[in-house]
N, CA, C and O of each residue as an XYZ file, in Angstrom:
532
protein
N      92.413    101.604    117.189
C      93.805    101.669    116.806
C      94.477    102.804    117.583
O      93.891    103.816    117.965
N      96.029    102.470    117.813
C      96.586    103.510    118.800
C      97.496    103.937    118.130
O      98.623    103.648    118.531
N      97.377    104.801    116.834
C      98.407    104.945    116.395
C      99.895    105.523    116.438
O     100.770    105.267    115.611
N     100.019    106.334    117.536
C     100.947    106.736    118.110
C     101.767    105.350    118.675
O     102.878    104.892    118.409
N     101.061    105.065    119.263
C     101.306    103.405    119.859
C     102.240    102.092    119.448
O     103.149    101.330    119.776
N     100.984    102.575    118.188
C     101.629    101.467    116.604
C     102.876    101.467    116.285
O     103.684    100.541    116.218
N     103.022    103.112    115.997
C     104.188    103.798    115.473
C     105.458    103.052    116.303
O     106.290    102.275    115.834
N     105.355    103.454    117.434
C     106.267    103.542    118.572
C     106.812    101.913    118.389
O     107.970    101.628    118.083
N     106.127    101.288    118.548
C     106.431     99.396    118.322
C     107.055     99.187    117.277
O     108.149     98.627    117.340
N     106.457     99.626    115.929
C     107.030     99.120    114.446
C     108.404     99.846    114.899
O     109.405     99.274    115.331
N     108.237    101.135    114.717
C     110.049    101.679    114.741
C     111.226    100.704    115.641
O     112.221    100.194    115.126
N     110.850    100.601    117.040
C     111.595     99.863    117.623
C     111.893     98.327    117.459
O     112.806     97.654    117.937
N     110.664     97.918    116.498
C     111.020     96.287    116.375
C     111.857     96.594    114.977
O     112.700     95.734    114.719
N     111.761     97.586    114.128
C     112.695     97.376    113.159
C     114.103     98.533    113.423
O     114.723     98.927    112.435
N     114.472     98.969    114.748
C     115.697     99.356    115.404
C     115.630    100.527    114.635
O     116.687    100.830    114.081
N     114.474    101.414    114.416
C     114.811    102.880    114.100
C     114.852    103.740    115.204
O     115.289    104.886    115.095
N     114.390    103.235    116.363
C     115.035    104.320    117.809
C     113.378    105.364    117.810
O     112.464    105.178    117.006
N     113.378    106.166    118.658
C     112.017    105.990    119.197
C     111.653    107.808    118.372
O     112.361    108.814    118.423
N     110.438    107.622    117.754
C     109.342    109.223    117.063
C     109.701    109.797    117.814
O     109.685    109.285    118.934
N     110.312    111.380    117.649
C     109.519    112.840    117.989
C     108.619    113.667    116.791
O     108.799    114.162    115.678
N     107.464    113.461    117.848
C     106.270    114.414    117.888
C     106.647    115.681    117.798
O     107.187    116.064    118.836
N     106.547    116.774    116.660
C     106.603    118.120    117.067
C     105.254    118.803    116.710
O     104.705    118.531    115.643
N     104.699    119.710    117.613
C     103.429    119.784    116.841
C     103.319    121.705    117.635
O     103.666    122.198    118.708
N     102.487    122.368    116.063
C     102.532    124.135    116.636
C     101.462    124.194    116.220
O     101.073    123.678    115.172
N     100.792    124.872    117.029
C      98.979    125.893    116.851
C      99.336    127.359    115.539
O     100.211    128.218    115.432
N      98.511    127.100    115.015
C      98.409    128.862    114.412
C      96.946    128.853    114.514
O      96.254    127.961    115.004
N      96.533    130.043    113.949
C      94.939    131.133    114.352
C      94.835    131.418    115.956
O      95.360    130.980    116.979
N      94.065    132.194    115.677
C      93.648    132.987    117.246
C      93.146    131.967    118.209
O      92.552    130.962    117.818
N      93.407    132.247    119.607
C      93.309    131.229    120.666
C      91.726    130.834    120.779
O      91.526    129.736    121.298
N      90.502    131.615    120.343
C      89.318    130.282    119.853
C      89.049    129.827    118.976
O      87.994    129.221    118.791
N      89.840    129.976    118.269
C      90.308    128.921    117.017
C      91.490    128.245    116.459
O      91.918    128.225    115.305
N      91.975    127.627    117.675
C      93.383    127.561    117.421
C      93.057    126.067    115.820
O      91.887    125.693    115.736
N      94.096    125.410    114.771
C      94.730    124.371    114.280
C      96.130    124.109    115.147
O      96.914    124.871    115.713
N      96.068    122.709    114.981
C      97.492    122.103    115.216
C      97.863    121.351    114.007
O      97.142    120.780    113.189
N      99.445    121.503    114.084
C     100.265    120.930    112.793
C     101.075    120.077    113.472
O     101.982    120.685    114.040
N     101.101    118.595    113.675
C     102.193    117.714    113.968
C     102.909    117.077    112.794
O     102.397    116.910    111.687
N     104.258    116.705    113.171
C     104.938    116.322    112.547
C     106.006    115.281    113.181
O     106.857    115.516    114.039
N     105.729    114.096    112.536
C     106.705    112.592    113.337
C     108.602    113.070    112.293
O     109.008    113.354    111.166
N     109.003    112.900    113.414
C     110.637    112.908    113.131
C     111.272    111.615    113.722
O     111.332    111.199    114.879
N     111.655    111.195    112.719
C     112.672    109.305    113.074
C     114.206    109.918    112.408
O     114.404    110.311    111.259
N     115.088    109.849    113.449
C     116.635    109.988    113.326
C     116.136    111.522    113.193
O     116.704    111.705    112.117
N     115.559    112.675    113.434
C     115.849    114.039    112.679
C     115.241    114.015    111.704
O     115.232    115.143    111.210
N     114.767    113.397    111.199
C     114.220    113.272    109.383
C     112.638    112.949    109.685
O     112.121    112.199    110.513
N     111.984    113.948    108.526
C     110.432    113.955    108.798
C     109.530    112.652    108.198
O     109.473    112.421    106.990
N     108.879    111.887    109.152
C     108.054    110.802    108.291
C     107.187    110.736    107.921
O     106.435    110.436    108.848
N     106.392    110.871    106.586
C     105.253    111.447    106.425
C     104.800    112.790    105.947
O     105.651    113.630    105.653
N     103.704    113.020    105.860
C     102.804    114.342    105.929
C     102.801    115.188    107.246
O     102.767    116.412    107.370
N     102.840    114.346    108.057
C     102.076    115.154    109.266
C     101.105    115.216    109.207
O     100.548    115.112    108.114
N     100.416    115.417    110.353
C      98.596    116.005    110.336
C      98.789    117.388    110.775
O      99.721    118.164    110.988
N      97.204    117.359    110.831
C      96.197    118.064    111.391
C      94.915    118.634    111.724
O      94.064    118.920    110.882
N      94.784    118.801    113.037
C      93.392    119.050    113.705
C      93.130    120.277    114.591
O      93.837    121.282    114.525
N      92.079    120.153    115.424
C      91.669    121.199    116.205
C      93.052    120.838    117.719
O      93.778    121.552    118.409
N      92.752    119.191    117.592
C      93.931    119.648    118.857
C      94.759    119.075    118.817
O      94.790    118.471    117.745
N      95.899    118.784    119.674
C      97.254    118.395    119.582
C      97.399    117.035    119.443
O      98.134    116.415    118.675
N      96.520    116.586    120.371
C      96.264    115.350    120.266
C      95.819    114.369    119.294
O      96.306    113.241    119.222
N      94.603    114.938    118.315
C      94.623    114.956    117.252
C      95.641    114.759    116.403
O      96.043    113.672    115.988
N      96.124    116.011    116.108
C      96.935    115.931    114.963
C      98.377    114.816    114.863
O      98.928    114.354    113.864
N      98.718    114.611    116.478
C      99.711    113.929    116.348
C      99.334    112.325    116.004
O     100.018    111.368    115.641
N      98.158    112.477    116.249
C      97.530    110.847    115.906
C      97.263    110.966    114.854
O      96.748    109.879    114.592
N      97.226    111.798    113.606
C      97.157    111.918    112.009
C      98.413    111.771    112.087
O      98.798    110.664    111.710
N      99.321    112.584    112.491
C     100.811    112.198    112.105
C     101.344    111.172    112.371
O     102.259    111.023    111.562
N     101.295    110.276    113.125
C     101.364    109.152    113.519
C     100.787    107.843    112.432
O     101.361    106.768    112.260
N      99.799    108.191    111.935
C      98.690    107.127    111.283
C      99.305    107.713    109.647
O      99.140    106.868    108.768
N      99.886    108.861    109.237
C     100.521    109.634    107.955
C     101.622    108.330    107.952
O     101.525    107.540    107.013
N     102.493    108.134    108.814
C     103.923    107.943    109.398
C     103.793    106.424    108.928
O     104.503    106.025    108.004
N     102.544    105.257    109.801
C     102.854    104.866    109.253
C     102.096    103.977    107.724
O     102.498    102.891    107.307
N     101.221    104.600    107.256
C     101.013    104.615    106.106
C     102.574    104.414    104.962
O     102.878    103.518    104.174
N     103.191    105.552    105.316
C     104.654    105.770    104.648
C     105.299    104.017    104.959
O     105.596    103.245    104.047
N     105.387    103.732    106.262
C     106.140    102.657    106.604
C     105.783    101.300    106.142
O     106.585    100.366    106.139
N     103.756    101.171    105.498
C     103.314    100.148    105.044
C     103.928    100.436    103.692
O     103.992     99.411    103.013
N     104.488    101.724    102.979
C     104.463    101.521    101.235
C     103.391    101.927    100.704
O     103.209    101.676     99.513
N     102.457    102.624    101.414
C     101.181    103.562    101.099
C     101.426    104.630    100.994
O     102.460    104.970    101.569
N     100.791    105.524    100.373
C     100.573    107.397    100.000
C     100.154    107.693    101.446
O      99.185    107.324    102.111
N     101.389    108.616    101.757
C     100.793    109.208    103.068
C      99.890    109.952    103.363
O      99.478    110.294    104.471
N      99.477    110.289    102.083
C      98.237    111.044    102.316
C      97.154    110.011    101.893
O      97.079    109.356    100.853
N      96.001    110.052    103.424
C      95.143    109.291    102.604
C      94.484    109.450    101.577
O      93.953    108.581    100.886
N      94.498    111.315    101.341
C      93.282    111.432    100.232
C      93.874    111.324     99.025
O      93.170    111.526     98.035
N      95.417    110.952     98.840
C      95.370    110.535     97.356
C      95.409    109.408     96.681
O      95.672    109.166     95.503
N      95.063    108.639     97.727
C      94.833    107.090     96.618
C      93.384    106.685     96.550
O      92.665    106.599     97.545
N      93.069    106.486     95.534
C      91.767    106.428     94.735
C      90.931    105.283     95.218
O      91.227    104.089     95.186
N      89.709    105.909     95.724
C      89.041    104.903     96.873
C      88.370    103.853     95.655
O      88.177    104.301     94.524
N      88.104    102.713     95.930
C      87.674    101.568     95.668
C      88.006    100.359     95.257
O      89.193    100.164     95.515
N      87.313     99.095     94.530
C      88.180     98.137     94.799
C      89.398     98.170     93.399
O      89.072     98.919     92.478
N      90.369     97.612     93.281
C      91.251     97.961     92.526
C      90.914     96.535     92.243
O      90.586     95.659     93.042
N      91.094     96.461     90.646
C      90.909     95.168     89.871
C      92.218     94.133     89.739
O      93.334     94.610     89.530
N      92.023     92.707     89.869
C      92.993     91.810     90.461
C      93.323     91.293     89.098
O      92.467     90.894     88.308
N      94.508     91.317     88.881
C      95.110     90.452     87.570
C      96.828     89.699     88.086
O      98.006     90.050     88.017
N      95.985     88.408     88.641
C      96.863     87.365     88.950
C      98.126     87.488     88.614
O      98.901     87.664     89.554
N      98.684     87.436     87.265
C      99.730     87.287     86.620
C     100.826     88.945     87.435
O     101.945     88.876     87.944
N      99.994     90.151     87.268
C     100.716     90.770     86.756
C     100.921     91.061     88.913
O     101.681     91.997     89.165
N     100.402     90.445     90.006
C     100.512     90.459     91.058
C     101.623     90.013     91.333
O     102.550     90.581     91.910
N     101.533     88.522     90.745
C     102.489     87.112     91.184
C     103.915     88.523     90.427
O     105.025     88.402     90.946
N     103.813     89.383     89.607
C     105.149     89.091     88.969
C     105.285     90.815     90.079
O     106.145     91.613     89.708
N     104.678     91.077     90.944
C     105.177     92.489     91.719
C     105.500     91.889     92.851
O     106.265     92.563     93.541
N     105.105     90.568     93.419
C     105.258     90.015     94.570
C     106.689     89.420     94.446
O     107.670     89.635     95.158
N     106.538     88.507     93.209
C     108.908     88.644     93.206
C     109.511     89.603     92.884
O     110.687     89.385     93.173
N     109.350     91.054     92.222
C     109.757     91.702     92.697
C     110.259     92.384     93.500
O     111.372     92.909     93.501
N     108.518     92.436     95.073
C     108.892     92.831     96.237
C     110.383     91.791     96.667
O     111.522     92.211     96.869
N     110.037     90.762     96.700
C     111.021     89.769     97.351
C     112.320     90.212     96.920
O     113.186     90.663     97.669
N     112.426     90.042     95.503
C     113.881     90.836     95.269
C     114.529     92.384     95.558
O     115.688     92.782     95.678
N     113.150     93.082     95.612
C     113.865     94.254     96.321
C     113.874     94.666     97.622
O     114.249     95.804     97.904
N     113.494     93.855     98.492
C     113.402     94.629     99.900
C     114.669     93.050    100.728
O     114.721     91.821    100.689
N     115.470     94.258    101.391
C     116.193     93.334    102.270
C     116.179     91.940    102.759
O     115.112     91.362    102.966
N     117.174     91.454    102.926
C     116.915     90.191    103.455
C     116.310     89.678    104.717
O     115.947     88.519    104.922
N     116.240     90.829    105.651
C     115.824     90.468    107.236
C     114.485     91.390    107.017
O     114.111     91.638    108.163
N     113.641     91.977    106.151
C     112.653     92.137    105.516
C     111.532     91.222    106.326
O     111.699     90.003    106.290
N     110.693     91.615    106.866
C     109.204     90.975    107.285
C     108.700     90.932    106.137
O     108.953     91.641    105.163
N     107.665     89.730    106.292
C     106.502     89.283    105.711
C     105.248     90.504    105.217
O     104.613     90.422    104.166
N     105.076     91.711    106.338
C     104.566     92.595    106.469
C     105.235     93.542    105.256
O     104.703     94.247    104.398
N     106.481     93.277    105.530
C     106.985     94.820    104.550
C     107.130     94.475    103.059
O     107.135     95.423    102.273
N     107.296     92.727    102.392
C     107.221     92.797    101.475
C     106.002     92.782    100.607
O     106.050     92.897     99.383
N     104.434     92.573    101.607
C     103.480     92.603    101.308
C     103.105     93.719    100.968
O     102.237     93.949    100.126
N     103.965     94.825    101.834
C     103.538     96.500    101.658
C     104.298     96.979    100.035
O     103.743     97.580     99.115
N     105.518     96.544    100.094
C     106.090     96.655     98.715
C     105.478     95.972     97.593
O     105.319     96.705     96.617
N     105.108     94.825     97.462
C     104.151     94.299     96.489
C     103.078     95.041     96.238
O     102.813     95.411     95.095
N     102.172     95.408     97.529
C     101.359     96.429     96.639
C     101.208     97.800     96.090
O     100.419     98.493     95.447
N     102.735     97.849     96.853
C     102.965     99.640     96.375
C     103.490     99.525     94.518
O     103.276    100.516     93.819
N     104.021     98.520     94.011
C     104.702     97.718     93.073
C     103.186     98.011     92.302
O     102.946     98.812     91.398
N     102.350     97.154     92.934
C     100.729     96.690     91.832
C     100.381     97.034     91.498
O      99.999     96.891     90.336
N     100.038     98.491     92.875
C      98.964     99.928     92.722
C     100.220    101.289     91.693
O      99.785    102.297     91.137
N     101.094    101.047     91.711
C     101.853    102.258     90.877
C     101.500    101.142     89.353
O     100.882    101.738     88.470
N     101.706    100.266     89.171
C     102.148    100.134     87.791
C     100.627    100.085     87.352
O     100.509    100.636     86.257
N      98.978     99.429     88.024
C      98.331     99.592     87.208
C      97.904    101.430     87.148
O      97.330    101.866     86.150
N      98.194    102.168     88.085
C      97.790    103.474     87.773
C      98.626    104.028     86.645
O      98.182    104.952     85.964
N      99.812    103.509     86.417
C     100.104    104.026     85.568
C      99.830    103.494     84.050
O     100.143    104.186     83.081
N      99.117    101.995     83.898
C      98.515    102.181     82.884
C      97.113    102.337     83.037
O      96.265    101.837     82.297
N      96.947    102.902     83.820
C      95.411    103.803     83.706
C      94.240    102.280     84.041
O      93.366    101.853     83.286
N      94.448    102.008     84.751
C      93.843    101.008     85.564
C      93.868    100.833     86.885
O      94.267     99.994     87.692
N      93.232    102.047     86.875
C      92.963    102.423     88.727
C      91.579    101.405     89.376
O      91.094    100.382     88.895
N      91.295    101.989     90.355
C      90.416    101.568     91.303
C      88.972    101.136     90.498
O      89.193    101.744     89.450
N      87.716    100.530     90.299
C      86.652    100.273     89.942
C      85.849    100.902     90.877
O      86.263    100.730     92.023
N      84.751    101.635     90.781
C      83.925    102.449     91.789
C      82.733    101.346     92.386
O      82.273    100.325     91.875
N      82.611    101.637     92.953
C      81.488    100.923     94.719
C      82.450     99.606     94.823
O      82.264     98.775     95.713
């Protein structure tokens, strides 16, 4: 995956005009971190990353960015790893939801991302998260 790459395509096929990358080192120069951060219009998308190098981090920020753009927690480490339990009914009724809330010139892609951002908030919030292995 190229996620910088990725980024760069989704924004322009949905006419948000093209990422800046900003990314700064702190600690001493043999140990430097880098902190990137994706900006669409001026406005920050995401978390940002970070790594040992620039390159790195902008490819966390990038892959943060578009996590945000699927309707996922940009951070990966806060959504609760495993399989999340399927209850037909209460899917079918987040999937017309998505449909009713996301735009009309809306991809296939984005209302799939809203449906499950819809699925995964309402069963966490009745305490019917993920099932472990």
């Amino acid at each position: 995956m190229n996620a910088k790459g990725d980024l760069i395509a989704r924004l322009a096929a949905q006419g948000l005009g093209v990422p800046v990358f900003e990314a700064q080192s702190s600690g001493p120069p043999h140990d430097l971190t880098f902190h990137a951060r994706v900006l669409v219009g001026g406005q920050p998308l995401g978390t940002g990353g970070q790594a040992r190098s620039k390159k790195d981090a902008e490819r966390a920020a990038a892959e943060a960015a578009l996590r945000v753009l699927d309707g996922e927690p940009d951070d990966a480490g806060t959504a609760p790893a495993g399989r999340w339990p399927v209850y037909a009914a209460v899917l079918a009724q987040a999937l017309d939801a998505a449909v009713e809330l996301c735009p009309e010139d809306a991809t296939l892609d984005d209302v799939r991302a809203e449906a499950a951002r819809l699925y995964r908030d309402l069963l966490t919030e009745l305490g019917h998260g993920p099932e472990e292995g």
